[in-house]
CHARMM internal coordinates of N, CA and C (Angstrom, degrees):
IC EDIT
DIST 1 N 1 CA 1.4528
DIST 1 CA 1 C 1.5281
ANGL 1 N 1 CA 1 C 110.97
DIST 1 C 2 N 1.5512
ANGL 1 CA 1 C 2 N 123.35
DIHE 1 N 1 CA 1 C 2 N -28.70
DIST 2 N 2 CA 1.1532
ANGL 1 C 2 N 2 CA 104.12
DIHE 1 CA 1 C 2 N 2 CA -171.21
DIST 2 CA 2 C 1.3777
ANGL 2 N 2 CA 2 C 106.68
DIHE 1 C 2 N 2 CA 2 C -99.44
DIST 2 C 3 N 1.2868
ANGL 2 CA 2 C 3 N 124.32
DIHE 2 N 2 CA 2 C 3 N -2.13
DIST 3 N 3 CA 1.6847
ANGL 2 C 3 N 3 CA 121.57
DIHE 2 CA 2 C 3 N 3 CA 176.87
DIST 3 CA 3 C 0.9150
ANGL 3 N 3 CA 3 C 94.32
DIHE 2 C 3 N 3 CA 3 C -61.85
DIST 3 C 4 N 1.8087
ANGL 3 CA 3 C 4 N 129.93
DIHE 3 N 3 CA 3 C 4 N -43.11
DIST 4 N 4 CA 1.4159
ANGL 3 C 4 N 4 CA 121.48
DIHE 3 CA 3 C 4 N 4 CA -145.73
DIST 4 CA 4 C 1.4652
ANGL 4 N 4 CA 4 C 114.29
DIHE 3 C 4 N 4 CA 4 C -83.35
DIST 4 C 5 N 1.6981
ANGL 4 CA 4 C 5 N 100.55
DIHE 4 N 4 CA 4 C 5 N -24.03
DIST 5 N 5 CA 1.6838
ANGL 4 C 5 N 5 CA 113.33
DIHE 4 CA 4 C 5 N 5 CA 178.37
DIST 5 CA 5 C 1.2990
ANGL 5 N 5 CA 5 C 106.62
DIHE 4 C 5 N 5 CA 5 C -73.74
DIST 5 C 6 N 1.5432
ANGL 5 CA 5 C 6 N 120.51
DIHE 5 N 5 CA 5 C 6 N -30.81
DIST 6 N 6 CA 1.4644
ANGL 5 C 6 N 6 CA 115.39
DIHE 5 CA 5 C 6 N 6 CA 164.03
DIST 6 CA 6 C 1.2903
ANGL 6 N 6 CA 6 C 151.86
DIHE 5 C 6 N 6 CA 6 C -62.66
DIST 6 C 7 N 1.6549
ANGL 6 CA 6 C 7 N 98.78
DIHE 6 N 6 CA 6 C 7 N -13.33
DIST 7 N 7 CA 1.3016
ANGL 6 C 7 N 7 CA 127.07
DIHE 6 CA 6 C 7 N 7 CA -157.14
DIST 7 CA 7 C 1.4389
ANGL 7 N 7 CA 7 C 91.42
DIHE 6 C 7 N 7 CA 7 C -115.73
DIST 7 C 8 N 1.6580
ANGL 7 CA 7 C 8 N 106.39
DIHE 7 N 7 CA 7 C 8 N -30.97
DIST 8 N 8 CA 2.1761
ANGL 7 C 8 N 8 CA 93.37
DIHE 7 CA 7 C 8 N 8 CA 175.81
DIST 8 CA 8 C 1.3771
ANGL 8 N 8 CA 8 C 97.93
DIHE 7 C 8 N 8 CA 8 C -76.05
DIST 8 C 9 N 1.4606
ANGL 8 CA 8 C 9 N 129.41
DIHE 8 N 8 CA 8 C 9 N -23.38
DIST 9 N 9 CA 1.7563
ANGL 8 C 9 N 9 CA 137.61
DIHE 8 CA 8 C 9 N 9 CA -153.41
DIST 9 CA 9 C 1.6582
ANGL 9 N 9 CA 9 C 85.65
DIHE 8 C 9 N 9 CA 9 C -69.11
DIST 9 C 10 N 1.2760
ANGL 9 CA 9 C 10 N 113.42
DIHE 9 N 9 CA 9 C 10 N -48.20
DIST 10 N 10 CA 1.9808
ANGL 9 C 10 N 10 CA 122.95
DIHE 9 CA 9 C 10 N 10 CA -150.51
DIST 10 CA 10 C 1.7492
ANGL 10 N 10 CA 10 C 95.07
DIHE 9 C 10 N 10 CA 10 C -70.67
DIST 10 C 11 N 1.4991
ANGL 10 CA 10 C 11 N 113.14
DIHE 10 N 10 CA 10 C 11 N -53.61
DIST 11 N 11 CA 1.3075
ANGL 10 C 11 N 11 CA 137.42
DIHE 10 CA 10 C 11 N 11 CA -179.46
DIST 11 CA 11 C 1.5553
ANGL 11 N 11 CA 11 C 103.57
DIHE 10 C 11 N 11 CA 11 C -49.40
DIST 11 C 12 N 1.4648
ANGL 11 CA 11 C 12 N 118.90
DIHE 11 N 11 CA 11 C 12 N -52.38
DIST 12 N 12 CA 1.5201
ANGL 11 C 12 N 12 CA 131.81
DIHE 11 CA 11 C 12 N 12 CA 161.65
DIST 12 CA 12 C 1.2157
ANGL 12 N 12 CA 12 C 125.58
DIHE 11 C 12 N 12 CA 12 C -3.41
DIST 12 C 13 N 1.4508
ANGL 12 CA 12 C 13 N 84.50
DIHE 12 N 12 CA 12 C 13 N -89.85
DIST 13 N 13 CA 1.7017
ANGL 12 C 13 N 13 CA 128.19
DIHE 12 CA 12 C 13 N 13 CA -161.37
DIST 13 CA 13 C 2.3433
ANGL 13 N 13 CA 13 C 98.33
DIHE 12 C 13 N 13 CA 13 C -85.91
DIST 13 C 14 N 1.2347
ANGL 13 CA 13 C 14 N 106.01
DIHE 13 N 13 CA 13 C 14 N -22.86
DIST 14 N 14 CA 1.5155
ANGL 13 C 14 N 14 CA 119.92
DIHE 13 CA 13 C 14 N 14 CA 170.44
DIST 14 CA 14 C 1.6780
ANGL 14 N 14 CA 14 C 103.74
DIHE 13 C 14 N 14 CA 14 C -51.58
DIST 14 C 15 N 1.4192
ANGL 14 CA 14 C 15 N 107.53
DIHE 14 N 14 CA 14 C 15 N -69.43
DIST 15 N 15 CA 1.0297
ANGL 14 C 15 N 15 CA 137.60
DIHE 14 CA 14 C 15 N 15 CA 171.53
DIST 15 CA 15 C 1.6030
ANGL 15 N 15 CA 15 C 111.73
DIHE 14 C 15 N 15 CA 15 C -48.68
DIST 15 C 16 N 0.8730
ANGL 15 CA 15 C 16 N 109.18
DIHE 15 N 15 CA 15 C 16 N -78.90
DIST 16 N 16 CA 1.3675
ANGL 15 C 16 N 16 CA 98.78
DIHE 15 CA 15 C 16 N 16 CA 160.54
DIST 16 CA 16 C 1.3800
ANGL 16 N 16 CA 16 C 145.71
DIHE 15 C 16 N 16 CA 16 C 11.84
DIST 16 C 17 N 1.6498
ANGL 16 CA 16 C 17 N 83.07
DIHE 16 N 16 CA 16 C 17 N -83.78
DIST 17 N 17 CA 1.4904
ANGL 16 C 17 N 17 CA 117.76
DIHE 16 CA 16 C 17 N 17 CA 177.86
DIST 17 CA 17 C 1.6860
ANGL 17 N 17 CA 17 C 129.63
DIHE 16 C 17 N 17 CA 17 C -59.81
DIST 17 C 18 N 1.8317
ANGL 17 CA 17 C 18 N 91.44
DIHE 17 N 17 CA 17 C 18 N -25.73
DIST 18 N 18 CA 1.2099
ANGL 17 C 18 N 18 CA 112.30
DIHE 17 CA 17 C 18 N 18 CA 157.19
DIST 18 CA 18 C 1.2981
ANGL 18 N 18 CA 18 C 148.22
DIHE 17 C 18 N 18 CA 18 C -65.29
DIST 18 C 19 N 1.7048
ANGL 18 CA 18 C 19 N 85.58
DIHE 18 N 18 CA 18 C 19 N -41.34
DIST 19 N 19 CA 1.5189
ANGL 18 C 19 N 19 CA 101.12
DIHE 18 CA 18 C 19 N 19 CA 175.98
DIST 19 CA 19 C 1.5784
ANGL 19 N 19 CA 19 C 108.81
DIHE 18 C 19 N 19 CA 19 C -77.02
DIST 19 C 20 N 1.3655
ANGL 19 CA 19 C 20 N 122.43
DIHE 19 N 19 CA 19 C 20 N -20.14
DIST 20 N 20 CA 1.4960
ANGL 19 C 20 N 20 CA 120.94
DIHE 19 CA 19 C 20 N 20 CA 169.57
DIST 20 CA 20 C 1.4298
ANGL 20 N 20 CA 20 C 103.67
DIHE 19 C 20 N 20 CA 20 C -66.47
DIST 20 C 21 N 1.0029
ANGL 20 CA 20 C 21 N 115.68
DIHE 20 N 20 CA 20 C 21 N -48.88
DIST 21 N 21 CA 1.2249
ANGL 20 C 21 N 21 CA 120.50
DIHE 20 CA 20 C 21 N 21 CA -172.30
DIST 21 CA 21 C 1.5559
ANGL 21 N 21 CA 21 C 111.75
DIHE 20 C 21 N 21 CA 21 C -39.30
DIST 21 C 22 N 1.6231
ANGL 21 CA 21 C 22 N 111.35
DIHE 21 N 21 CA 21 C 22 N -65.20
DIST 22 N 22 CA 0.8325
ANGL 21 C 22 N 22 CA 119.80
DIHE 21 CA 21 C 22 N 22 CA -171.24
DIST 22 CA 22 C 1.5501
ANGL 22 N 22 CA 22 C 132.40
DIHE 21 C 22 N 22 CA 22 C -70.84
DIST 22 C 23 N 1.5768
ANGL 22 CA 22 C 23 N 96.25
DIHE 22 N 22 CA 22 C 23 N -18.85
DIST 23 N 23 CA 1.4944
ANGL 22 C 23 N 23 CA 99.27
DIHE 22 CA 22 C 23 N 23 CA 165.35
DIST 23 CA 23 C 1.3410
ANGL 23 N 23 CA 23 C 123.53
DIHE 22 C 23 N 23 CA 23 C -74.63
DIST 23 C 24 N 1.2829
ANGL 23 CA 23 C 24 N 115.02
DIHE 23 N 23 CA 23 C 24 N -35.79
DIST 24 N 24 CA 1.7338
ANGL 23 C 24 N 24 CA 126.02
DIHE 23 CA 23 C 24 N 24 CA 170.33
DIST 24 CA 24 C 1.0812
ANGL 24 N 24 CA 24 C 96.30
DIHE 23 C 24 N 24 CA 24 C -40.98
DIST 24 C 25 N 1.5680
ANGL 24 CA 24 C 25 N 112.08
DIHE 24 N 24 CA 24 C 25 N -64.34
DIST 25 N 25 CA 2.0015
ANGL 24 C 25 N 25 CA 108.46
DIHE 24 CA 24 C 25 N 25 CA -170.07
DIST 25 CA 25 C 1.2791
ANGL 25 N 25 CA 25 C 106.02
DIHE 24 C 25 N 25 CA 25 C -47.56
DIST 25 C 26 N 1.0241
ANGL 25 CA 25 C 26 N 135.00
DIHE 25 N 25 CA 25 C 26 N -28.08
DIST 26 N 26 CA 1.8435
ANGL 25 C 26 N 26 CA 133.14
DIHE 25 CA 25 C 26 N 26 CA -142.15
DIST 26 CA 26 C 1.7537
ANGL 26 N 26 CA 26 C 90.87
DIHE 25 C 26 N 26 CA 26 C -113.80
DIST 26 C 27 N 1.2030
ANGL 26 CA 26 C 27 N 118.68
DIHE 26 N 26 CA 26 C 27 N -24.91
DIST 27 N 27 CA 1.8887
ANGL 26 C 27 N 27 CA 114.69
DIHE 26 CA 26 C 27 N 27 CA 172.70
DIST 27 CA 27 C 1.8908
ANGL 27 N 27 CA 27 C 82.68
DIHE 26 C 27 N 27 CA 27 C -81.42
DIST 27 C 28 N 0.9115
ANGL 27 CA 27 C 28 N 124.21
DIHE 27 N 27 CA 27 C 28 N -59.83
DIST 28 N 28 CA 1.6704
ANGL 27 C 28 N 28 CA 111.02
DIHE 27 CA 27 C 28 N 28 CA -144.52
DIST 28 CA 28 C 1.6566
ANGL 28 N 28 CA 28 C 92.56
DIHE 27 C 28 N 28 CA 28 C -58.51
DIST 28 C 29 N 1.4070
ANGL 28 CA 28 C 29 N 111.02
DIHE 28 N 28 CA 28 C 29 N -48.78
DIST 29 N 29 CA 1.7118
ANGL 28 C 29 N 29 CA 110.29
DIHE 28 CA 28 C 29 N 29 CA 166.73
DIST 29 CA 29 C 1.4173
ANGL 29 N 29 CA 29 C 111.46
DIHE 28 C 29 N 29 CA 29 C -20.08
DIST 29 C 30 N 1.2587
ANGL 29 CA 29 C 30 N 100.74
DIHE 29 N 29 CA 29 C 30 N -81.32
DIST 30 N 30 CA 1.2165
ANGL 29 C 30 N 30 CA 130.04
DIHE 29 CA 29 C 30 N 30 CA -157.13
DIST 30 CA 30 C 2.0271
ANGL 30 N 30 CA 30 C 102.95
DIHE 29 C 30 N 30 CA 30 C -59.84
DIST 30 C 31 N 1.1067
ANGL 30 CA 30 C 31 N 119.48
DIHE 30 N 30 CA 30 C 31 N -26.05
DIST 31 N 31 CA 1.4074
ANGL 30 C 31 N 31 CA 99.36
DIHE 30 CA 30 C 31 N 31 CA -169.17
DIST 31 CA 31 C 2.2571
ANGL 31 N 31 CA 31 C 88.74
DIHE 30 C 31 N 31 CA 31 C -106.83
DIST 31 C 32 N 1.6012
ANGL 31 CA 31 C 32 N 120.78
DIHE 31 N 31 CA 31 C 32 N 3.58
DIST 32 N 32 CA 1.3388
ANGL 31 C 32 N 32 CA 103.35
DIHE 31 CA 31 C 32 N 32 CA 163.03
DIST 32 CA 32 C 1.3105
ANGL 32 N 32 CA 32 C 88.60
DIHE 31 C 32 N 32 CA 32 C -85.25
DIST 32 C 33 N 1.0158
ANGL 32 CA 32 C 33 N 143.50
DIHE 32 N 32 CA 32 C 33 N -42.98
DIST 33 N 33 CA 1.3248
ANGL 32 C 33 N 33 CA 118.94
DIHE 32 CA 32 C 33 N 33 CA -162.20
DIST 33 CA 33 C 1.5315
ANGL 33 N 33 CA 33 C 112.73
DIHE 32 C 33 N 33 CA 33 C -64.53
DIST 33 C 34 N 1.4915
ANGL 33 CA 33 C 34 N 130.54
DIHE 33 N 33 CA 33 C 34 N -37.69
DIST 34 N 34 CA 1.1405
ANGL 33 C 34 N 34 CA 133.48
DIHE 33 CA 33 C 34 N 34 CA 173.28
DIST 34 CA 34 C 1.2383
ANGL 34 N 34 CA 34 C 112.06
DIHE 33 C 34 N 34 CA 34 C -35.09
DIST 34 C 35 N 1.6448
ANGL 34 CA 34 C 35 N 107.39
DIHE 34 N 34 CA 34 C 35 N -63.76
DIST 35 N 35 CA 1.4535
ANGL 34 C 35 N 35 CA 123.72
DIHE 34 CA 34 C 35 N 35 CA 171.40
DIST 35 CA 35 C 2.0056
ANGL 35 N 35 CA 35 C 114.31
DIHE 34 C 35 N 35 CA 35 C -36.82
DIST 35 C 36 N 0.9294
ANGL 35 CA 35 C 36 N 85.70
DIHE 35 N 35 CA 35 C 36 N -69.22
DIST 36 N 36 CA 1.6128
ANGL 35 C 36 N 36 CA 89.19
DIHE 35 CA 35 C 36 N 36 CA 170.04
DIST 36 CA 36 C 1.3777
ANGL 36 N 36 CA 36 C 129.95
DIHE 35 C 36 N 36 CA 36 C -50.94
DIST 36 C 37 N 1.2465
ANGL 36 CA 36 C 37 N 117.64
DIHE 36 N 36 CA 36 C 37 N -31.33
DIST 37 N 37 CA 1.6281
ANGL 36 C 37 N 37 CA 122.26
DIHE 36 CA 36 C 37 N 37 CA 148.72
DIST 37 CA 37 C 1.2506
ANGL 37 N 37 CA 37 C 123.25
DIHE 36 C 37 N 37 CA 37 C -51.30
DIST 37 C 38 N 1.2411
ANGL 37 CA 37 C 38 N 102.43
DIHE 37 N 37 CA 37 C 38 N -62.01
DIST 38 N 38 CA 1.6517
ANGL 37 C 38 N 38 CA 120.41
DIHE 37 CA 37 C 38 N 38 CA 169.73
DIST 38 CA 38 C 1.6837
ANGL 38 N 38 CA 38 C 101.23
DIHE 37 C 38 N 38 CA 38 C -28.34
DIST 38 C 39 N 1.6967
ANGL 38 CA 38 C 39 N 117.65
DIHE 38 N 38 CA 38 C 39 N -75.49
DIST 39 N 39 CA 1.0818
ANGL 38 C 39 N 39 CA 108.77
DIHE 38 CA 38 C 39 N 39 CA -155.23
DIST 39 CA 39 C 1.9005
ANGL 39 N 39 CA 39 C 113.21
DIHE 38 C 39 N 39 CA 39 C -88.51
DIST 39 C 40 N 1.1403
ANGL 39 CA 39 C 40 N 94.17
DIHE 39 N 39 CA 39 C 40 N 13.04
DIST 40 N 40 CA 1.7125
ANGL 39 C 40 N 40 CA 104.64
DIHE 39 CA 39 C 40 N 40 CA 172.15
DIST 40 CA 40 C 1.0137
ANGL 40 N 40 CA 40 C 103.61
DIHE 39 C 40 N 40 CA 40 C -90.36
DIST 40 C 41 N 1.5850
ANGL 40 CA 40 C 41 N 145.56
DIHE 40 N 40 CA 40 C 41 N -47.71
DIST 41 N 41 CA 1.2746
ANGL 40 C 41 N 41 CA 150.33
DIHE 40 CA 40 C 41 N 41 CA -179.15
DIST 41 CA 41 C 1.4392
ANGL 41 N 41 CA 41 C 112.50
DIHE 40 C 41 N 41 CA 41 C -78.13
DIST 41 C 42 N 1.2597
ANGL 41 CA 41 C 42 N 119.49
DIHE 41 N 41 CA 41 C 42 N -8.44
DIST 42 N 42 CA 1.5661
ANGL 41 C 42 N 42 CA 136.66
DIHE 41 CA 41 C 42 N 42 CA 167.01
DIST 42 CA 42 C 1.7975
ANGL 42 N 42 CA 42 C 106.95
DIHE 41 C 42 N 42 CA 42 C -73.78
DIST 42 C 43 N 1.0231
ANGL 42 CA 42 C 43 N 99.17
DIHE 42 N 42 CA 42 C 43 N -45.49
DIST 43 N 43 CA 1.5556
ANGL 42 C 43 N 43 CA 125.91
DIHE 42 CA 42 C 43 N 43 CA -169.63
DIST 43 CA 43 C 1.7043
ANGL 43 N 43 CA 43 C 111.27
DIHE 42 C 43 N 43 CA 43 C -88.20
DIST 43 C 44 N 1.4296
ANGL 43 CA 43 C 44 N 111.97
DIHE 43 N 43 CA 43 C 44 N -10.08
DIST 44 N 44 CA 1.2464
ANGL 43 C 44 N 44 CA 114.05
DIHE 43 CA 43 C 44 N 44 CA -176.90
DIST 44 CA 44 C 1.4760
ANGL 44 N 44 CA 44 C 112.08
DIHE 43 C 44 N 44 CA 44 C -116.66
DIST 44 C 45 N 1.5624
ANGL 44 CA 44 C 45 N 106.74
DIHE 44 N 44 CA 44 C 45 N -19.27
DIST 45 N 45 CA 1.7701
ANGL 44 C 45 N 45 CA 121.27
DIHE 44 CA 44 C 45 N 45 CA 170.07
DIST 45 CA 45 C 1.9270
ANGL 45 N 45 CA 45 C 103.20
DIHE 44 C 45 N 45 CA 45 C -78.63
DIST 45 C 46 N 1.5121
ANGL 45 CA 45 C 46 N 110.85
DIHE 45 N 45 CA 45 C 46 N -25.78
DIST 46 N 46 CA 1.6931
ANGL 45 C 46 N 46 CA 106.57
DIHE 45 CA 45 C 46 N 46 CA 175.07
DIST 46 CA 46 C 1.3288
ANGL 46 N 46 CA 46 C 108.45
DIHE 45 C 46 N 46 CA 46 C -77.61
DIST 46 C 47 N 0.7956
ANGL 46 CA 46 C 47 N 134.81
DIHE 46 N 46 CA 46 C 47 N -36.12
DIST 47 N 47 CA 1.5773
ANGL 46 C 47 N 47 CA 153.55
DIHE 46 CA 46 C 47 N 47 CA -141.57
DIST 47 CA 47 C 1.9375
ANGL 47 N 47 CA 47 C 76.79
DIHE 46 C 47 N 47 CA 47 C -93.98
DIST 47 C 48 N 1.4866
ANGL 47 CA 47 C 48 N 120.92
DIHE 47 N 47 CA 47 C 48 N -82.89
DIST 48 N 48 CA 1.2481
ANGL 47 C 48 N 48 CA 114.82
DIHE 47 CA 47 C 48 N 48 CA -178.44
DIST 48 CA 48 C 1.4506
ANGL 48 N 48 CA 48 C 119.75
DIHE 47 C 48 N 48 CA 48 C -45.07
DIST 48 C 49 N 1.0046
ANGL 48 CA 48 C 49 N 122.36
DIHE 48 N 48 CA 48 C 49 N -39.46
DIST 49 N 49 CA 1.2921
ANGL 48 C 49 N 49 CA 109.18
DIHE 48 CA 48 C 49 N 49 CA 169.10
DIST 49 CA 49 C 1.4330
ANGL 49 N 49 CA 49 C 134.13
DIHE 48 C 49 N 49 CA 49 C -79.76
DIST 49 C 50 N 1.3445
ANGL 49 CA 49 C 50 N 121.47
DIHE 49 N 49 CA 49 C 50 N -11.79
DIST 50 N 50 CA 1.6963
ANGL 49 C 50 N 50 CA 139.11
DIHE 49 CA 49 C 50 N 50 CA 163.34
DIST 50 CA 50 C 1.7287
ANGL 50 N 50 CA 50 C 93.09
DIHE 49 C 50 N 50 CA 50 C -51.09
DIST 50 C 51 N 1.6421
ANGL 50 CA 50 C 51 N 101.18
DIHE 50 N 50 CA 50 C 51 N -58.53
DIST 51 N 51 CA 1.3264
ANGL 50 C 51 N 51 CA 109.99
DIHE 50 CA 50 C 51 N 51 CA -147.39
DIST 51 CA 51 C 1.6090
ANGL 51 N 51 CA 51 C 105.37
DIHE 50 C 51 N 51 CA 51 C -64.62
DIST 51 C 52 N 1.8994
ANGL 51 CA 51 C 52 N 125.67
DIHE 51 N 51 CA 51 C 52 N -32.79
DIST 52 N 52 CA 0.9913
ANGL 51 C 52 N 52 CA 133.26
DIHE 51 CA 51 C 52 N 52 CA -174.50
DIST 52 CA 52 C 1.6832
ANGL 52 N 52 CA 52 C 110.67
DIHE 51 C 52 N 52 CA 52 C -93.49
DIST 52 C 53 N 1.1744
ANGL 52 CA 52 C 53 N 136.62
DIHE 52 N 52 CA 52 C 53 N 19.74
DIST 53 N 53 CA 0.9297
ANGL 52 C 53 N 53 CA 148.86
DIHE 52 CA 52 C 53 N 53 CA 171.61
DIST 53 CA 53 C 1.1410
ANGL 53 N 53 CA 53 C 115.43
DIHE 52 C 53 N 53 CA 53 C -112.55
DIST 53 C 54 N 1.7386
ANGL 53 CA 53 C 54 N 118.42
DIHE 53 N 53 CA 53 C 54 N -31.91
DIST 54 N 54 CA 1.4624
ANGL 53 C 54 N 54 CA 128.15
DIHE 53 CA 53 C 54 N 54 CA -177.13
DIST 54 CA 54 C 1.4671
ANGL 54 N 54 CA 54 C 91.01
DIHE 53 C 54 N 54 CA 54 C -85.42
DIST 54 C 55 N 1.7890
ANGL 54 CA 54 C 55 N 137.48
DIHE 54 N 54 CA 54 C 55 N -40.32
DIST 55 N 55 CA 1.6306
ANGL 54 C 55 N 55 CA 120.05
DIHE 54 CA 54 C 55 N 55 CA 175.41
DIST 55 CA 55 C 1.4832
ANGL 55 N 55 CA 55 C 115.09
DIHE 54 C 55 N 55 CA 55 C -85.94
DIST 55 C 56 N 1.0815
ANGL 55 CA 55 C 56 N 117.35
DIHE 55 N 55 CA 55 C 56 N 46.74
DIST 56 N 56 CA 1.4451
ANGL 55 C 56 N 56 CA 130.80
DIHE 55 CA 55 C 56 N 56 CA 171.73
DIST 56 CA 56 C 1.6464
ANGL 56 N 56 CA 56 C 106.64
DIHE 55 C 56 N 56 CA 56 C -136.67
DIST 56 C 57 N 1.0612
ANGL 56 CA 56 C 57 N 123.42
DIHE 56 N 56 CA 56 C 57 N -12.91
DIST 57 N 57 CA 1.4329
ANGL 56 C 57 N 57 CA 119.16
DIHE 56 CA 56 C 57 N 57 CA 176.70
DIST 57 CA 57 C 1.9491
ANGL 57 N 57 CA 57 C 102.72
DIHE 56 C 57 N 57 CA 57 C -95.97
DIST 57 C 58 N 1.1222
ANGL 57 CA 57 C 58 N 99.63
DIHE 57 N 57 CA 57 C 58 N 144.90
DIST 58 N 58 CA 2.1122
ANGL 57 C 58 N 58 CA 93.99
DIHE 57 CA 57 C 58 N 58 CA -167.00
DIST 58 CA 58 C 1.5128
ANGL 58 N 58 CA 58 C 85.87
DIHE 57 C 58 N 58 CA 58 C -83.13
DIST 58 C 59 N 1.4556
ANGL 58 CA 58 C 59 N 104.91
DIHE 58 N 58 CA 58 C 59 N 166.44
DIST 59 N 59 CA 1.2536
ANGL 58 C 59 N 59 CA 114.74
DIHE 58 CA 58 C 59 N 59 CA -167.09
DIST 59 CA 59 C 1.7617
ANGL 59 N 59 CA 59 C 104.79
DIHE 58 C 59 N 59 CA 59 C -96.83
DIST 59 C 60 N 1.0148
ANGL 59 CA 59 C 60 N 111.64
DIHE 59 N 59 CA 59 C 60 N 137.46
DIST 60 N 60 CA 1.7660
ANGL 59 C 60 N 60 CA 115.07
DIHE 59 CA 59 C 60 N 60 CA 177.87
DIST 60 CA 60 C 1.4654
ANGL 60 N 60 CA 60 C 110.42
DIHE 59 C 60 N 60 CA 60 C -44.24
DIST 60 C 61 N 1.4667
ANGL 60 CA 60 C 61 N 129.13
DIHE 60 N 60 CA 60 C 61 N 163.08
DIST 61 N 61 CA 0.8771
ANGL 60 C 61 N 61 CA 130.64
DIHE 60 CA 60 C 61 N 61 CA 175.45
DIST 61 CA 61 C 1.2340
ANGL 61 N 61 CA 61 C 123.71
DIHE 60 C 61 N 61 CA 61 C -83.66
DIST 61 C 62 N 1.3663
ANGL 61 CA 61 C 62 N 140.40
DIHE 61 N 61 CA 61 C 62 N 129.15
DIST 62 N 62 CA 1.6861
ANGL 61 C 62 N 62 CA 154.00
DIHE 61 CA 61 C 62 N 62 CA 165.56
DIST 62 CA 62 C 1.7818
ANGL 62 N 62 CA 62 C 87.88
DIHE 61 C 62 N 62 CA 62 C -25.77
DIST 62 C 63 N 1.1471
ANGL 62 CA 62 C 63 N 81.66
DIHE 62 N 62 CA 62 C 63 N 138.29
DIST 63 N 63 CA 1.9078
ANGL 62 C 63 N 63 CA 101.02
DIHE 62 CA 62 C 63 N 63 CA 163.69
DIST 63 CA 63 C 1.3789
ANGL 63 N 63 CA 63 C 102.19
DIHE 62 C 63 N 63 CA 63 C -131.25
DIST 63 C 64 N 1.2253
ANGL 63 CA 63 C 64 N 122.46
DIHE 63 N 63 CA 63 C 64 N 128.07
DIST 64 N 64 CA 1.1309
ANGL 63 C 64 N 64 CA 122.46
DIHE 63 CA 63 C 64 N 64 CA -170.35
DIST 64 CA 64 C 1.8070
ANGL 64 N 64 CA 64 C 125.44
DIHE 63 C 64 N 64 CA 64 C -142.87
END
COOR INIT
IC SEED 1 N 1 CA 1 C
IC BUILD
């Protein structure tokens, strides 16, 4: 009986170790990707504002 409680204990804490594991991977994921939002929506507020600054300037005159 007690090998077997020892052997679910090892299997346990195995497991475990994994699932830490695997959540660390899945935060470090998870906060480049944050990052990468960050600088897409950084990149998408310049972009809007190029664009609303360029339809506020009057357009040159036709040469024709």
């Amino acid at each position: 009986m007690r090998d077997q409680l020892e052997k679910r204990l090892s299997e346990l804490k195995k497991e475990f170790e994994e699932g830490q594991k695997m959540l660390s991977e899945l935060e470090s994921r998870r906060e480049n990707l944050r990052q990468s939002l960050l600088r897409i929506s950084g990149a998408i507020q310049v972009l809007e504002e190029e664009l609303a600054k360029e339809a506020q300037q009057p357009e040159p005159p036709i040469q024709g």
